[in-house]
C-alpha positions as CSV (number, residue, x, y, z in Angstrom):
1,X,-29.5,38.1,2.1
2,X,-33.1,37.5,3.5
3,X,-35.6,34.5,1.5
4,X,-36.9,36.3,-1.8
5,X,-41.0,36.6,-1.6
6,X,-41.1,34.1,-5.0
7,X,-38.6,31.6,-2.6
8,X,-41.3,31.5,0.2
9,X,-44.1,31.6,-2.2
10,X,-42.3,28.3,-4.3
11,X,-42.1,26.4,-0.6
12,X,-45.5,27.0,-0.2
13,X,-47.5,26.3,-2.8
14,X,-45.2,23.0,-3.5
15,X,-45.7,21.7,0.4
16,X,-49.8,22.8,0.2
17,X,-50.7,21.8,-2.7
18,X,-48.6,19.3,-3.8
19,X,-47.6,17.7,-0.2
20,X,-43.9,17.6,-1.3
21,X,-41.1,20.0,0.3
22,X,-39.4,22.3,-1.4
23,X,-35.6,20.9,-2.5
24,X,-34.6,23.5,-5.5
25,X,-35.7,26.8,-7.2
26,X,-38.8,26.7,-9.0
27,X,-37.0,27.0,-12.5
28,X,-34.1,23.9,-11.8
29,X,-37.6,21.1,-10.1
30,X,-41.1,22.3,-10.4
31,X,-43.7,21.1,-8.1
32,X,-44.8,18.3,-9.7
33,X,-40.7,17.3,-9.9
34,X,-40.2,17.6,-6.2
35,X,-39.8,13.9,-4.8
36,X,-39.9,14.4,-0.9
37,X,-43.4,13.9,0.8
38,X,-43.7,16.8,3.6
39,X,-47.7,16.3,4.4
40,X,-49.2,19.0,7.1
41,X,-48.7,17.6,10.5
42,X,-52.4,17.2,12.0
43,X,-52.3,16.9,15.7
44,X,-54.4,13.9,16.7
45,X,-55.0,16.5,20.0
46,X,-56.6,19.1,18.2
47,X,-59.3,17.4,16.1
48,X,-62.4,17.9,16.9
49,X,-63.9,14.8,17.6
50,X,-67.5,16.1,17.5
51,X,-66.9,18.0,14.2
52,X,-70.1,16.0,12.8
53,X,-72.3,17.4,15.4
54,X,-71.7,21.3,14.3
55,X,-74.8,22.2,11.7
56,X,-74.7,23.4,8.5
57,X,-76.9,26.6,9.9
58,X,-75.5,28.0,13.3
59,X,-77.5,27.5,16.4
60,X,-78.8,30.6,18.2
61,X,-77.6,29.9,21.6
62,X,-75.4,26.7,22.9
63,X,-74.9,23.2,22.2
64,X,-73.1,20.6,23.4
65,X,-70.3,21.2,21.3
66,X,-70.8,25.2,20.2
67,X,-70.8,28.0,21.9
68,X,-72.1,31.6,21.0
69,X,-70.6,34.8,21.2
70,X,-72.9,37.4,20.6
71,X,-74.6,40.2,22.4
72,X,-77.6,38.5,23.3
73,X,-75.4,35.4,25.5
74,X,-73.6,38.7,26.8
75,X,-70.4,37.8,25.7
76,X,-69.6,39.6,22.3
77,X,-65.4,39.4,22.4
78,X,-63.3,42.3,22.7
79,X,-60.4,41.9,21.9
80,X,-56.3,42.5,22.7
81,X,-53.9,44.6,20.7
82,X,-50.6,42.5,20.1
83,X,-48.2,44.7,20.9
84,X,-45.2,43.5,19.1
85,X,-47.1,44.2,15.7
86,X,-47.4,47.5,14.1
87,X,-49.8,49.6,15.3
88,X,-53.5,48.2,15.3
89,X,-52.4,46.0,13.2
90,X,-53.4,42.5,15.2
91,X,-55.7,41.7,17.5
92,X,-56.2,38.5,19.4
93,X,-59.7,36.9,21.2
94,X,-57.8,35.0,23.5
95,X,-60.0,32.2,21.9
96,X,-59.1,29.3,19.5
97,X,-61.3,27.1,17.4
98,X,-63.7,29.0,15.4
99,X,-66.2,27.7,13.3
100,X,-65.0,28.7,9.6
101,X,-67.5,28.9,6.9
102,X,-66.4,25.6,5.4
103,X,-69.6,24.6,7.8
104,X,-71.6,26.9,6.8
105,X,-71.4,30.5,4.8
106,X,-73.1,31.6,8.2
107,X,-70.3,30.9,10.5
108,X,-68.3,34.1,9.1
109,X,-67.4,35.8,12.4
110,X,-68.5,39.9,12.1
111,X,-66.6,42.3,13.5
112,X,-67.1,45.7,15.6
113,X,-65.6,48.4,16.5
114,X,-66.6,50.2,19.6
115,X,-65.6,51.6,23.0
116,X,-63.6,49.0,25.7
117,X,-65.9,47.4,27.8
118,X,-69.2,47.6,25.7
119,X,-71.7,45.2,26.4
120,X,-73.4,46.3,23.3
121,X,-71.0,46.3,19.8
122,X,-73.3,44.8,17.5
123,X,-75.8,47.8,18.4
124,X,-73.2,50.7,19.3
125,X,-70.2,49.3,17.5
126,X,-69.3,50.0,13.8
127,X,-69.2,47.3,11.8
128,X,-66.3,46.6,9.2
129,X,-65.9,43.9,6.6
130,X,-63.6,41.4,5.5
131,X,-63.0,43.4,2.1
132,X,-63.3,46.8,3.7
133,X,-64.7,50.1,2.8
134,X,-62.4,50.5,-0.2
135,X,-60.3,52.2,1.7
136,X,-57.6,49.5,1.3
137,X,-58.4,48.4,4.8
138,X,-59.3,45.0,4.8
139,X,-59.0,42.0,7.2
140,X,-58.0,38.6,7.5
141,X,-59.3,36.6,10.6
142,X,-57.5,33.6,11.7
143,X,-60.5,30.6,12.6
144,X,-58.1,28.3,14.4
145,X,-55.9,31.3,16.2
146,X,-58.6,33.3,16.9
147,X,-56.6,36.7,15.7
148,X,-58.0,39.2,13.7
149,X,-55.4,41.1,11.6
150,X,-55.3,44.1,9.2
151,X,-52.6,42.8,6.2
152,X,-53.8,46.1,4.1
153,X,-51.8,48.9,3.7
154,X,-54.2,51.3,6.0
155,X,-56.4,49.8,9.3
156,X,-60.0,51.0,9.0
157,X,-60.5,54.1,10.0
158,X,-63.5,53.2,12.8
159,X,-60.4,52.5,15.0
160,X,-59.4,55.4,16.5
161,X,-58.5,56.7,19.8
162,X,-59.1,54.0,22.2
163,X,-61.9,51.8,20.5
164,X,-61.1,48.3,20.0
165,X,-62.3,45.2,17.8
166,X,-64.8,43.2,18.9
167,X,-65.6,39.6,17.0
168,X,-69.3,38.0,17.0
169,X,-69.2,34.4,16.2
170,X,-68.9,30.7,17.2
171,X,-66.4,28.8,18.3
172,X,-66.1,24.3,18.7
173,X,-65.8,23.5,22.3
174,X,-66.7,20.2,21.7
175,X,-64.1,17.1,22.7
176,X,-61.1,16.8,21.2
177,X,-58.8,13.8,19.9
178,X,-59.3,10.5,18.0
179,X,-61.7,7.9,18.2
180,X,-65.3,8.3,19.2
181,X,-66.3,11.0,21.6
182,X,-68.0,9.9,25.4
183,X,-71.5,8.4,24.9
184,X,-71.0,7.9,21.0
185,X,-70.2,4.9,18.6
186,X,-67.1,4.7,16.6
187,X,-66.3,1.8,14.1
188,X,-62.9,-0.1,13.3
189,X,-63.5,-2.0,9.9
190,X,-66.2,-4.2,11.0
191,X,-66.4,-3.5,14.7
192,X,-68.3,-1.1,16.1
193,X,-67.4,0.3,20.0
194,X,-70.3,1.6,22.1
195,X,-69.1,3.4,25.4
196,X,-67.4,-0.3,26.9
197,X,-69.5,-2.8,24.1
198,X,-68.2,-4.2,21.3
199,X,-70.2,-5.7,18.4
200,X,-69.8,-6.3,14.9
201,X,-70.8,-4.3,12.0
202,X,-72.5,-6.9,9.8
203,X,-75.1,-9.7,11.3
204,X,-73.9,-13.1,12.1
205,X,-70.3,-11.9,11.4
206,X,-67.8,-13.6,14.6
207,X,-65.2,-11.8,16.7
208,X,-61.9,-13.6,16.6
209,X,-59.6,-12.8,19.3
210,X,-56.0,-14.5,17.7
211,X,-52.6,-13.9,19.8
212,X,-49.5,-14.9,18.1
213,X,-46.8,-16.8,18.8
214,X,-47.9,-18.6,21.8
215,X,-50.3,-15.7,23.3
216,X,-52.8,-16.4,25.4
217,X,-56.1,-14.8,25.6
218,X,-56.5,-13.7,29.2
219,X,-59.8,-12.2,30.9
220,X,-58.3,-10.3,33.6
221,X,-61.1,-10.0,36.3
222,X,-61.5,-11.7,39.8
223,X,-65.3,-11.5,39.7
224,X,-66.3,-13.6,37.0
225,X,-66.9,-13.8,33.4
226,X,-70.5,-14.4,32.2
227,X,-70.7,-17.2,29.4
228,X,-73.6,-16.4,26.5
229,X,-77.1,-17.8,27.3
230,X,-80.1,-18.9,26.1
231,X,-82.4,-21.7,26.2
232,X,-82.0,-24.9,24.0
233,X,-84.1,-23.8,20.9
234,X,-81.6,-20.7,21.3
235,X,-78.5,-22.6,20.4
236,X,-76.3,-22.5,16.8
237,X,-77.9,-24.1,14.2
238,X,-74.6,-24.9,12.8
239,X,-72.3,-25.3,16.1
240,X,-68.3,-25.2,16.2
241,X,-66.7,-28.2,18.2
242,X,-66.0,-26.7,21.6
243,X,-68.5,-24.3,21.4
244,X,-69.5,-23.6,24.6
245,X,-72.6,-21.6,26.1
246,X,-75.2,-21.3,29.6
247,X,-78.8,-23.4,28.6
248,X,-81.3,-21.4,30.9
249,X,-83.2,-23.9,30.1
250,X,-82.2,-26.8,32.4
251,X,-79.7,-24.0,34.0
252,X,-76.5,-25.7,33.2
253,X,-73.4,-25.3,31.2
254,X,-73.1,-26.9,28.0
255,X,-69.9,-27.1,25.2
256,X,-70.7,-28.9,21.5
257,X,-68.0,-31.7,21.1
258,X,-68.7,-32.2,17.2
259,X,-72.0,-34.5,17.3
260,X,-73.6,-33.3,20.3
261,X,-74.3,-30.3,23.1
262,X,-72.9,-32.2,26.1
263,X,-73.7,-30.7,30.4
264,X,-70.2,-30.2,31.9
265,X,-70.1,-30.2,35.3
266,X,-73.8,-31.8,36.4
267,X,-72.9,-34.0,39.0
268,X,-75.8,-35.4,41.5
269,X,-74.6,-37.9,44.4
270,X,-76.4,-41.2,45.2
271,X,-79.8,-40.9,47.2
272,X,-81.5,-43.1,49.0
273,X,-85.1,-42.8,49.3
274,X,-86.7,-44.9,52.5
275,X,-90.4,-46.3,52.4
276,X,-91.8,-48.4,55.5
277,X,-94.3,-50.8,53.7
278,X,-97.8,-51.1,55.2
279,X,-99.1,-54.6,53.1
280,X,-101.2,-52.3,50.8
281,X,-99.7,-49.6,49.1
282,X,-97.8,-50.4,45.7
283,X,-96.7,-47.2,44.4
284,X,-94.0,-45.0,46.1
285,X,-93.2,-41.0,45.4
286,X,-89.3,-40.6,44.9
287,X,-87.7,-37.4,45.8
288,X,-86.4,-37.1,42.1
289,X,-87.1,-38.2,38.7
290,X,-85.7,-41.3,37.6
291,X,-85.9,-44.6,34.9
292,X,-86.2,-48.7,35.8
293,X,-82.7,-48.7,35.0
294,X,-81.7,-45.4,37.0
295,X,-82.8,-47.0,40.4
296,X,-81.6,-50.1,42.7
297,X,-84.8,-51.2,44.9
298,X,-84.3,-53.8,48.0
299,X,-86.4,-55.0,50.8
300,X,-85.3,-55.5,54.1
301,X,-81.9,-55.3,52.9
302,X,-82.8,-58.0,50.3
303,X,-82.0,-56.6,46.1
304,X,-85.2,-56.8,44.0
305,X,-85.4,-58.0,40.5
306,X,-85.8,-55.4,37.8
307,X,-89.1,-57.2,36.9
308,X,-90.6,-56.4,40.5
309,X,-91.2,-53.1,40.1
310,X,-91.5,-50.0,37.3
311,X,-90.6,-46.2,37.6
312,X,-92.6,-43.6,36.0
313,X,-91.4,-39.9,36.5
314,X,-91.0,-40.4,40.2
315,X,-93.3,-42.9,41.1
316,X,-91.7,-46.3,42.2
317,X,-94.3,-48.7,41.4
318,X,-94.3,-52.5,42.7
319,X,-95.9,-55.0,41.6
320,X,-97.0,-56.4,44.8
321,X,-97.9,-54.5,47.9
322,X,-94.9,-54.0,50.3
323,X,-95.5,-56.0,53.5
324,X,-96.4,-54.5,57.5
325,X,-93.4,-52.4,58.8
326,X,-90.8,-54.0,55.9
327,X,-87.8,-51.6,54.5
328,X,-88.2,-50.6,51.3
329,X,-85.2,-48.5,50.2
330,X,-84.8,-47.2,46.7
331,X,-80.9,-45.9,46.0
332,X,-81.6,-43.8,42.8
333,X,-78.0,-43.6,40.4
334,X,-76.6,-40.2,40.3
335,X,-76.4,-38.6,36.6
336,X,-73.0,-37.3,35.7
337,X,-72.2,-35.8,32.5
338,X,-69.0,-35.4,30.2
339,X,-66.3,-34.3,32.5
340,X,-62.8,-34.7,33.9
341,X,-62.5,-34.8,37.5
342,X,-59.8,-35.9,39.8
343,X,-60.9,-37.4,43.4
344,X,-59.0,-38.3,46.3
345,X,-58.4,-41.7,47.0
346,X,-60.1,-41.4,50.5
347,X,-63.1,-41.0,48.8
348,X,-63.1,-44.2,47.6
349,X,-61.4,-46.4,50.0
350,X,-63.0,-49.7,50.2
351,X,-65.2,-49.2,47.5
352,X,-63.9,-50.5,44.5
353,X,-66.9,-50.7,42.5
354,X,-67.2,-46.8,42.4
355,X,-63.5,-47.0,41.2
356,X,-64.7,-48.8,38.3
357,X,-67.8,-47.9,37.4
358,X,-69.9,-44.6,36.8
359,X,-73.5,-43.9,35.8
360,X,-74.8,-41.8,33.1
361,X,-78.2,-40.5,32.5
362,X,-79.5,-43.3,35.1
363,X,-77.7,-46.1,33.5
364,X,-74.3,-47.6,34.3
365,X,-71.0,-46.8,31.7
366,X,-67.5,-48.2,32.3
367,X,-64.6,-45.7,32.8
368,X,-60.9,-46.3,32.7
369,X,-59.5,-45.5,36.2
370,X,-55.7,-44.7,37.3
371,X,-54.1,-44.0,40.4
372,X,-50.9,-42.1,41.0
373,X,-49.6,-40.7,43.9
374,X,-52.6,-41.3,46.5
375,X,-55.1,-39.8,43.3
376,X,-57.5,-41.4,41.1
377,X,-57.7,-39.3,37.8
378,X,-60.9,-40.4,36.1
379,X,-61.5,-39.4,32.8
380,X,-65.2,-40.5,31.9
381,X,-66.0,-42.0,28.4
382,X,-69.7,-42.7,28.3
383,X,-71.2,-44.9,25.7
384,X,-75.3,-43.4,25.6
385,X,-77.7,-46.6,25.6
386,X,-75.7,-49.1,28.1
387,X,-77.9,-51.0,30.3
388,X,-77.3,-51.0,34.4
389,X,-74.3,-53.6,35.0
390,X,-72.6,-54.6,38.4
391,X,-68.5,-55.2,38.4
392,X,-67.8,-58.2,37.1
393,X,-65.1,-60.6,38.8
394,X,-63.7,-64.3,39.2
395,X,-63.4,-65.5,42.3
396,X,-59.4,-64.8,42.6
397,X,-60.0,-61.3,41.7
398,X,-62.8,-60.7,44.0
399,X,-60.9,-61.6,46.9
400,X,-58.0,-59.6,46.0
401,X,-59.2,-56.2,45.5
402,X,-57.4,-53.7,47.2
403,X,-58.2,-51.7,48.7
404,X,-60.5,-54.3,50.6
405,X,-63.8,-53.8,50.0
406,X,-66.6,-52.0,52.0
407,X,-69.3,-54.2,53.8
408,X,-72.2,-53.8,51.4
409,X,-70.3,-53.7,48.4
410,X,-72.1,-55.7,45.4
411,X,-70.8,-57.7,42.7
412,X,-71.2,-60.5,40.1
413,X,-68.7,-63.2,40.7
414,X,-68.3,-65.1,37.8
415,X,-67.5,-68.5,39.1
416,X,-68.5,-68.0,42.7
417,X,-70.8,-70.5,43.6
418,X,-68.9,-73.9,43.0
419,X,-68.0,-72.5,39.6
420,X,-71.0,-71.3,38.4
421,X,-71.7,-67.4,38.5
422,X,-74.0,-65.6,41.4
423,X,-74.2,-62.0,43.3
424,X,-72.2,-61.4,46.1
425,X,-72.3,-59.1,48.8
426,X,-69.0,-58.6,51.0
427,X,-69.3,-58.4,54.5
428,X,-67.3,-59.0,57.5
429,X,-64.4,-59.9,55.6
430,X,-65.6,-61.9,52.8
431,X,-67.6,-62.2,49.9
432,X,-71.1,-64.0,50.4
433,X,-73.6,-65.8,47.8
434,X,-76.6,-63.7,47.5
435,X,-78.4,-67.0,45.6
436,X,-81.0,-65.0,43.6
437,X,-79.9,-66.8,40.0
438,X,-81.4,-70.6,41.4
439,X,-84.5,-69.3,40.4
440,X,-87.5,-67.0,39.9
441,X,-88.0,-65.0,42.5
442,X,-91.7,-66.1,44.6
443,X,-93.5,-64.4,47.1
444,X,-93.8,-67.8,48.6
């Protein structure tokens, strides 16, 4: 025995309006009984992404997401009999997606009846209406089907012979799917996502990318990735510890380590600026800025007391004139800020003092130093304010350095000069007295 009318009727209205399916006859569980959820399957394929684009009036010819079908665009739809109904019963467009007149009471499609193959229906058609003529001929249209069908007990009576139906109206041709449609904006919670940029919703809020369980955050690109920038007036005013950014300002990477924005990475080598002295001229121009304690000045080979000379910006003043055709050679300190570097020990063979020491912002900072495996591993710990300081050793340890020194190499020997302390300079195999401590230097 078939499915009553009221059996189909019961499923219905329970899984519409209530969302619940149908598990008993309406007199043993009514609807609001009914315990299953069954909601209406909606096909993340089929929505229309650009729904929010389609006006409340209809346009007279096409948009971006609408199209017309009328006889002014030339392209009024006739439509197909469905065979396998009764006949003239249905009729299909061949077209889904109409506009229904939940966007508008002026999307209702009209309908003609004319000839096949007019160009002209809305002028030589006949039109009929959704209630009909009273003739109990009215229709039902299907939006989302596109089919046109005659549930009354007659079909108007316009079709006869061999004229057909033809539907004027307007259908979404826009994108379908989820998300936000090509060249638009769409918003998760907070984040909003334009075309390939993402930004946040509310001002100031951060981004937090957070893997679990180990996960790494991984930038998958073999060009590059571009740090923020800005200049210095630019940065936080409340920075994060390890906040890290580009300063166009002095065009170098900088990170916060929790008290202050340090460089990472600027690294300038020792220079050596030569001057041939002439017994007049006092003042010397330095190919780069530096500071009295950022710069080692010597004549003829011979170190120069601090108190000799003065540098402003990069002039190298002296306080007396550099004599006819002497050296003057000014060996300005490289600046190297926070970082960890590892250098191989050829680098610094035979010059222990670089393996000790380091300079900072033109002034001279201990590190600790250890080698393994042919590598020294220096991890710098500067200490801002120290004042320029040669390596300090006895005697014993001077003369067993290894790796052996390089000729030139300068130092303060604590006991070096029959137990009292003096500069040394090693060269050809041993360490000399440089006697500048007997007493104040004179140009006589």
């Amino acid at each position: 025995m078939a499915i009553s009318t009221e059996q189909k009727l019961d499923f219905l209205f329970k899984k519409l309006l209530f969302g619940k399916t149908k598990s008993d006859t309406q007199e043993n569980k009514s609807p609001s009984n009914e315990a299953i959820a069954s909601p209406l399957l909606v096909r993340g394929d089929r929505v229309w992404k650009q729904s929010s684009d389609i006006p409340a009036t209809p346009p007279s010819s096409n948009t971006s997401v609408i199209t017309v079908y009328n006889d002014d665009g030339g392209n009024t739809v006739e439509t197909t009999e469905d065979t396998t109904s009764t006949d003239n019963r249905t009729w299909t467009t061949g077209l889904a997606d109409w506009i229904p007149t939940e966007f508008g009471p002026q999307y209702i499609v009209k309908v003609y009846i004319d000839d096949p193959g007019s160009s002209s229906a809305e002028t030589t058609g006949t039109r009929i209406f959704p209630d009909g003529s009273g003739g109990s001929d009215s229709f039902i249209f299907d939006y989302q089907a596109g089919v046109l069908h005659f549930p009354d007990s007659n079909v108007p009576s316009a079709i006869t012979g061999s004229k057909v139906p033809y539907v004027v109206g307007y259908r979404y041709t826009g994108e379908f799917g989820v998300g936000a449609a090509s060249g638009e904006d769409t918003q998760f919670g907070n984040l909003e996502v334009s075309d390939t940029t993402i930004s946040t919703v509310v001002s100031g809020a951060d981004i937090v990318l957070n893997p679990t369980s180990g996960g790494k955050v991984i930038v998958d690109s073999v060009e590059g990735m571009l740090l923020p920038d800005g200049t210095t007036s630019d940065r936080s005013v409340t920075p994060s510890a390890g906040e890290i950014r580009f300063n166009t300002t002095n065009s170098t990477v900088e990170f916060y380590n929790g008290e202050d924005w340090k460089s990472v990475g600027t690294q300038t080598n020792l220079s050596v600026d030569t001057f041939t002295g002439d017994g007049s001229t006092t003042d010397f121009t330095l190919s780069q800025e530096t500071s009295d304690a950022g710069v080692i000045v010597s004549i003829n080979g011979v170190l120069q007391h601090d108190s000799s000379y003065s540098v402003t910006g990069t002039t190298l003043s002296m306080t007396e004139p550099v004599a006819q055709d002497d050296t003057l050679e000014a060996r300005i300190i490289s600046t190297i800020e926070h970082i960890e570097y590892t250098v191989d020990y050829s680098d610094i063979q035979n010059k222990p003092n670089l393996a000790t020491e380091t300079y900072v912002d033109n002034q001279i900072a201990n590190v600790d130093t250890s080698i393994s495996s042919g590598d020294i591993t220096t991890a710098l710990g500067f200490t801002p304010g120290m004042q320029g300081q040669l390596p300090v050793y006895t005697v014993a340890e001077a003369n067993s350095l290894s790796p052996t020194p390089e000729d030139g190499a300068i130092a303060y020997i604590s006991n070096g000069s029959a137990g009292n302390p003096c500069l040394s300079i090693y060269s050809q195999g041993n360490w000399k007295v440089v006697n500048l401590l007997a007493g104040n230097i004179s140009a006589t």
